[in-house]
BANU-367173 format. One record per atom (N, C-alpha, C): x, y, z. Coordinates in steps of 0.001 Angstrom, whole numbers, padded with zeros to 6 digits, always signed. Atoms other than C-alpha are relative to their C-alpha. Example, Ala and Ser with C-alpha at 12.3 -4.5 7.8 and 13.67 -1.06 7.14 Angstrom:
# BANU-367173
+000890-001190+000000+012300-004500+007800+000900+001200+000000-000820-001190-000060+013670-001060+007140-000770+001090+000730
***
This chain:
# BANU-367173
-000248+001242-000720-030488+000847-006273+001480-000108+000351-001310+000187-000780-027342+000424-004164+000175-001809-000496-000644+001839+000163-025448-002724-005708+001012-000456+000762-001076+000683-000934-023460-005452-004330+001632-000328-000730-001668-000285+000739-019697-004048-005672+000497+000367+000621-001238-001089-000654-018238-002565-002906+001156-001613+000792-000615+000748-000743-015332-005060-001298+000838+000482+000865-000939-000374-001217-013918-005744+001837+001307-000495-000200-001504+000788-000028-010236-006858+003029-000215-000951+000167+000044+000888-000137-011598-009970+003506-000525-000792-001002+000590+000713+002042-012639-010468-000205-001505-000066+000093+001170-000119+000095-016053-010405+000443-000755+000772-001014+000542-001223+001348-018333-008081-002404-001028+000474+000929+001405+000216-000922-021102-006535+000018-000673+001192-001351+001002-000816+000744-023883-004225-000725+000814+001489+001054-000021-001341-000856-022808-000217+000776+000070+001117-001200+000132-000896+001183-023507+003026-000567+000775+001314-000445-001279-000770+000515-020021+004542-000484+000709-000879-001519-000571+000962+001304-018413+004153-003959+001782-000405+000150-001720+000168+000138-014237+004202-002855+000466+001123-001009-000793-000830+001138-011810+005699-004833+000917-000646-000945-000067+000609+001086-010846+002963-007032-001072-001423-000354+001015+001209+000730-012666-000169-009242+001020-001062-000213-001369+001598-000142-011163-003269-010174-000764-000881-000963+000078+000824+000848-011912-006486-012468+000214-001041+000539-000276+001403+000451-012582-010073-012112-000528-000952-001008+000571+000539+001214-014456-010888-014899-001840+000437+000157+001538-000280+000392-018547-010653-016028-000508-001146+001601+000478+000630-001310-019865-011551-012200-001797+000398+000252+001754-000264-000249-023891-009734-012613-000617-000923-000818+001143+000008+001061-026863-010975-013988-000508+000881-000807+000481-001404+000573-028931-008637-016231-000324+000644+000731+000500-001245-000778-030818-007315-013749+001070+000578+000878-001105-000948-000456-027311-006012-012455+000586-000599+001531-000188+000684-000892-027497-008422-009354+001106-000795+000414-001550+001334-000013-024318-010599-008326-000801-001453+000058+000177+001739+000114-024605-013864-009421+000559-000852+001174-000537+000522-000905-023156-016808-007341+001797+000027-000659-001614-000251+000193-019412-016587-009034+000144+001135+000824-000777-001120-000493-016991-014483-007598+001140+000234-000575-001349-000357+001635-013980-014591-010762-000726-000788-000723+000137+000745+001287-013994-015507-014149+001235-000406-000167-001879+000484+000868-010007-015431-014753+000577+000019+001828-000768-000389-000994-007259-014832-012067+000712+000986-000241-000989-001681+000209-005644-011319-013070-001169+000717+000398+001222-000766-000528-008088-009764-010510+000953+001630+000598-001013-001325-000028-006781-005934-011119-001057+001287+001212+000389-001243-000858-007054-002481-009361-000267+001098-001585-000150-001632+000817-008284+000274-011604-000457+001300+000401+000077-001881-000102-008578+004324-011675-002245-000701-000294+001507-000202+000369-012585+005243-011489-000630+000358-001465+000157-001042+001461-012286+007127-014912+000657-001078-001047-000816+000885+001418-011041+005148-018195+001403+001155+000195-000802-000749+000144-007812+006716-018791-000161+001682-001058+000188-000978+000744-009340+008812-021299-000863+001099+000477+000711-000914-001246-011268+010655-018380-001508-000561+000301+001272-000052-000141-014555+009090-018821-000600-001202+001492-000154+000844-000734-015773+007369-015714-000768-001384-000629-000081+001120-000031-016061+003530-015662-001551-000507-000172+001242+000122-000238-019438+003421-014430-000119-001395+001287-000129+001075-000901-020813+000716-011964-000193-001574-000448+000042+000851+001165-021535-001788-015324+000486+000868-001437-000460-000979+001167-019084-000540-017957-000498-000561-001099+000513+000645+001210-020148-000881-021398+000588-001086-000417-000892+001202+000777-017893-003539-022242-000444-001330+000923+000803+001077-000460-019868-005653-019570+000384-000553+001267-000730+000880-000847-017270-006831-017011-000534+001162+001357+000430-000393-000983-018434-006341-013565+000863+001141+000792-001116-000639-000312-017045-003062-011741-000076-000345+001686-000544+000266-001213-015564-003756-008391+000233+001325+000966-000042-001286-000947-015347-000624-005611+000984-000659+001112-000395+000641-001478-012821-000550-002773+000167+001417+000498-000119-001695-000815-012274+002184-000283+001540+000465-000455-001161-000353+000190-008503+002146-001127+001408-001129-000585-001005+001167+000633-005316+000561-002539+000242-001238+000434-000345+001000-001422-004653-001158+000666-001220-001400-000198+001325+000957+000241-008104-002944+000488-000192-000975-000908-000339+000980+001399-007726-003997-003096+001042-000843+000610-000988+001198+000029-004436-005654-002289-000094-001318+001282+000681+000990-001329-006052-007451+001155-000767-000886-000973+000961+000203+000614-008761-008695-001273+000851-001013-000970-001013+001011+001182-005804-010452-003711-000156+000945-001149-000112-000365+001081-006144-007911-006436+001609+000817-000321-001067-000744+000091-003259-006082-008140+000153+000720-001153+000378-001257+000888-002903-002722-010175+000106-000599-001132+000312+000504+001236-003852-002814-013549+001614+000879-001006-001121+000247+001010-001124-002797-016250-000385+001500-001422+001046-000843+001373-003620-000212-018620-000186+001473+000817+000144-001165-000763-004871+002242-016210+001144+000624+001151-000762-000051-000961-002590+001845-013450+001587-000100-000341-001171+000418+000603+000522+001691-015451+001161+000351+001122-001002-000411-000718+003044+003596-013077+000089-001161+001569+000800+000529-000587+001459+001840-010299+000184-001192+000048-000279+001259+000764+001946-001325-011837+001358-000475-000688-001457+000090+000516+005460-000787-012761+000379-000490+001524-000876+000354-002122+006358-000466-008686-000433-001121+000089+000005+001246-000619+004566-003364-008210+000421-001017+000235-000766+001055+001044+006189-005685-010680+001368+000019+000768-001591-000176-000623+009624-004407-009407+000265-000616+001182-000267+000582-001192+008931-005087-005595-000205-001907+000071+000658+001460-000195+007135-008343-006381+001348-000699-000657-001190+000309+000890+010422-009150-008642+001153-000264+001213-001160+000123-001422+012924-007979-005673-000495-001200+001164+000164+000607-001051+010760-010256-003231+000223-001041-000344+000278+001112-000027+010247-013345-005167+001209-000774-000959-000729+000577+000253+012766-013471-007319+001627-001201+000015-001152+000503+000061+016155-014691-005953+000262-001928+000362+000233+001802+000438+014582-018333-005628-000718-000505-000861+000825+000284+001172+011855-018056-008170+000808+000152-001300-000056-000873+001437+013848-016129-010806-001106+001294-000227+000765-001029+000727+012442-012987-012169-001258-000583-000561+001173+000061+000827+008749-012886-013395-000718+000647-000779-000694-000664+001456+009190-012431-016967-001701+000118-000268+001130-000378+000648+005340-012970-017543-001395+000282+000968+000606-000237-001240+002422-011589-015501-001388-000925-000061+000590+000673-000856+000228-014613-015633+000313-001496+001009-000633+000274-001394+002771-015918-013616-000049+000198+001396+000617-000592-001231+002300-013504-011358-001090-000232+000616+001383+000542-000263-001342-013687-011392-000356-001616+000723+000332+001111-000128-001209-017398-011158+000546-000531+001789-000755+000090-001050+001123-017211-007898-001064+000769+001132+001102-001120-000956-001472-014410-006368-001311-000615-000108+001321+000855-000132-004492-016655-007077+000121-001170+000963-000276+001056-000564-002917-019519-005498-000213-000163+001785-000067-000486-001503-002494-017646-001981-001101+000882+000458+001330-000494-000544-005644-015654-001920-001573-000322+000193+001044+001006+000326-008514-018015-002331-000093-001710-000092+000587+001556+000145-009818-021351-001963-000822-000339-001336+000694+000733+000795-011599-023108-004541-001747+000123+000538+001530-000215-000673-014836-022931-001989+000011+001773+000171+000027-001069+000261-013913-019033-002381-000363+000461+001687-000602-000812-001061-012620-018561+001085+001398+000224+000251-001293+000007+000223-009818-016455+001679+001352-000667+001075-001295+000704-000432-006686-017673+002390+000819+000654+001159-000828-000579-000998-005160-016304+005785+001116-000207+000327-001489+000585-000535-001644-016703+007038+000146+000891+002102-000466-000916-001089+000102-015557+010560+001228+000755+000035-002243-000643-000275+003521-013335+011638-000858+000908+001128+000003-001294-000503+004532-010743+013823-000167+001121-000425+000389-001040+000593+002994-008078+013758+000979+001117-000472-001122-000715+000602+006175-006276+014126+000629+000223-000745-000526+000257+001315+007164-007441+011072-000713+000374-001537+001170-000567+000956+004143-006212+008870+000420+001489-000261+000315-001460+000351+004900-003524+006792-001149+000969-000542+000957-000956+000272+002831-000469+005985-001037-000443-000858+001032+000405+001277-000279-001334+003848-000661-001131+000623+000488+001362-000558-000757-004899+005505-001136+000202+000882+001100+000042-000807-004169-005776+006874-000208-001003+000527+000011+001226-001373-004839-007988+010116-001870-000411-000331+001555-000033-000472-007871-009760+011153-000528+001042+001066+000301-000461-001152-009688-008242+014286-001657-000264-000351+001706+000459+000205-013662-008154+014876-000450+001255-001335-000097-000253+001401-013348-005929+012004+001348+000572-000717-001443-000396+000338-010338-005692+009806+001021+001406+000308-000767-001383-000549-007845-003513+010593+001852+000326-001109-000913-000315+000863-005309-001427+008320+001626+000291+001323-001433-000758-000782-001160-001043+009690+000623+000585-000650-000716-000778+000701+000411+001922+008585+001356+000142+000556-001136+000237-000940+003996+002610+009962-000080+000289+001441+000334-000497-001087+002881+003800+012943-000941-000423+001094+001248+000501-000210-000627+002823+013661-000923-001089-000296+000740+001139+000413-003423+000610+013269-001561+000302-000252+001788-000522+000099-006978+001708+011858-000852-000977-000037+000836+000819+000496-009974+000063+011883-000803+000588-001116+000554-000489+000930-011840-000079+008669-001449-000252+000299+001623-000120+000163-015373+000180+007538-000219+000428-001562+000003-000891+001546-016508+000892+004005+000102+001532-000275-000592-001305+000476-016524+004516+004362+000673+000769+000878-001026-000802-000704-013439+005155+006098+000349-000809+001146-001233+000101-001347-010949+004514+008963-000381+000675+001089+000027-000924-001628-011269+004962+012679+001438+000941+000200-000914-000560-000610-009026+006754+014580+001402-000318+000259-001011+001167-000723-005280+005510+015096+000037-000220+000853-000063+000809-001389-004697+003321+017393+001991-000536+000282-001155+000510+000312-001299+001861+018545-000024-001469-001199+000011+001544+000308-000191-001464+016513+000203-000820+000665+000338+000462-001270-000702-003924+018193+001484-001055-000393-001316+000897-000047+002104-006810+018967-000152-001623-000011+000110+001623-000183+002561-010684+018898-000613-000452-001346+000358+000562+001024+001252-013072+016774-001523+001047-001086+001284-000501+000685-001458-011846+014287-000608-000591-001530+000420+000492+000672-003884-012982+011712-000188+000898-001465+000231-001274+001342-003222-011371+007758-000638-000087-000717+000571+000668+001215-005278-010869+005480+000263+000086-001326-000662-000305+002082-003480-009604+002391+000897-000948-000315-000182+000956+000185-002307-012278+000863+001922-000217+000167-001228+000273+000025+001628-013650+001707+000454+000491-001176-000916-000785+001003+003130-013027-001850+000018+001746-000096-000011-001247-000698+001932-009286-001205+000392+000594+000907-000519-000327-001558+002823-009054+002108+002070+000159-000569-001736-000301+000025+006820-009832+000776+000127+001026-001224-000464-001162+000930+006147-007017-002236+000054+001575+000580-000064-000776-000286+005298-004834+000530+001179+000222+000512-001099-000268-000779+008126-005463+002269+001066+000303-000756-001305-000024+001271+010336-005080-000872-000681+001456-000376+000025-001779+000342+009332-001076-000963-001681+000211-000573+000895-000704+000151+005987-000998-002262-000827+000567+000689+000801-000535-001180+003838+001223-000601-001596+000186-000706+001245-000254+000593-000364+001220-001793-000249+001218+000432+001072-001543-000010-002414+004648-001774-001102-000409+001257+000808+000392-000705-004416+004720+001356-001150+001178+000742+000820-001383-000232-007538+006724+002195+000221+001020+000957-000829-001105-001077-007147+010025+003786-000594-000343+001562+000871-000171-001578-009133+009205+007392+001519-001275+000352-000392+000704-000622-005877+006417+007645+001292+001194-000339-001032-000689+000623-003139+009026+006162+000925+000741+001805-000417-000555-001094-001469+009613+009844+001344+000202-000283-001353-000409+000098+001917+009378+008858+000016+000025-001465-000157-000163+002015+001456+010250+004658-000291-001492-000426+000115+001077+001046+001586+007723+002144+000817-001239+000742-000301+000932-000765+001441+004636+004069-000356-001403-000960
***
């Protein structure tokens, strides 16, 4: 049975029967029979993890420990979605993040000494309460690498280009496009990208490397 774990950039959970190349966490979201309930979190530290436990074994699509596993096609996706690398699996990963998110937010926030600070700041801007997400606008010109737009289906900007997605995989590049535009990865992300971090992005968008 093909379950409903795979997510889009638009936070959505659908049903497809590509698995991605990472998982993720928002808390115990199935029923028994493995079905999605009507929640969509339990907490707000909604993370990115590796497919495998660190100790190599994979995750599975209901890990034993119960908490629902999450699928995305790529880093990029997760962070459209409001999630952010995990602290356990994703440690290195999760160091850059901290740092850029630090360089972006700090010099009016202060440094953020504890991460459900963080969390609490990244829940705030990616979701509604009726569990729709939260959009903003800019120039596009101004979107760095990783950032995902609206369009009639989302679309990834790497430095160069502009893919459209799909669960299994990226069109073709395209130019980026210009003027106003609609984002969907959430504002506090959007200024960690711009403060150097760069996400892992699947190879069908990889036109100019690690974008």
């Amino acid at each position: 049975m093909t379950l409903q774990n795979r997510v889009a950039p638009t936070g959505e959970i659908i049903t497809h029967p590509a698995r991605g190349t990472l998982t993720g966490n928002r808390g115990i979201l199935h029923r028994p029979d493995q079905t999605l309930g009507t929640s969509r979190w339990q907490h707000p530290n909604w993370v990115i993890c590796t497919l495998h436990h660190p100790r190599g074994t994979y995750h599975g699509p209901i890990p034993d420990r119960a908490w629902t596993a999450l699928f995305f096609l790529d880093e990029a996706v997760a962070l459209a979605a409001g999630h952010r690398p995990c602290h356990y699996c994703q440690r290195a990963h999760a160091r850059e993040f901290r740092a850029a998110w630090d360089a972006a937010h700090g010099p009016t926030g202060g440094p953020v000494t504890r991460m459900p600070d963080l969390d609490r700041a990244l829940h705030a801007a990616r979701v509604t309460r009726s569990r729709q997400q939260i959009v903003h606008s800019a120039d596009a010109a101004d979107l760095p690498p990783g950032s995902f737009i609206a369009g009639p289906s989302p679309i990834l900007l790497t430095e160069s280009a502009a893919h459209t997605y799909s669960p299994a995989g990226y069109g073709p590049p395209q130019p980026r496009p210009s003027g106003t535009v609609t984002v969907l990865t959430p504002a506090p992300t959007i200024a960690t990208l711009r403060h150097g971090y760069r996400p892992d992005v699947h190879a069908t968008a990889r036109d100019t490397g690690k974008s």
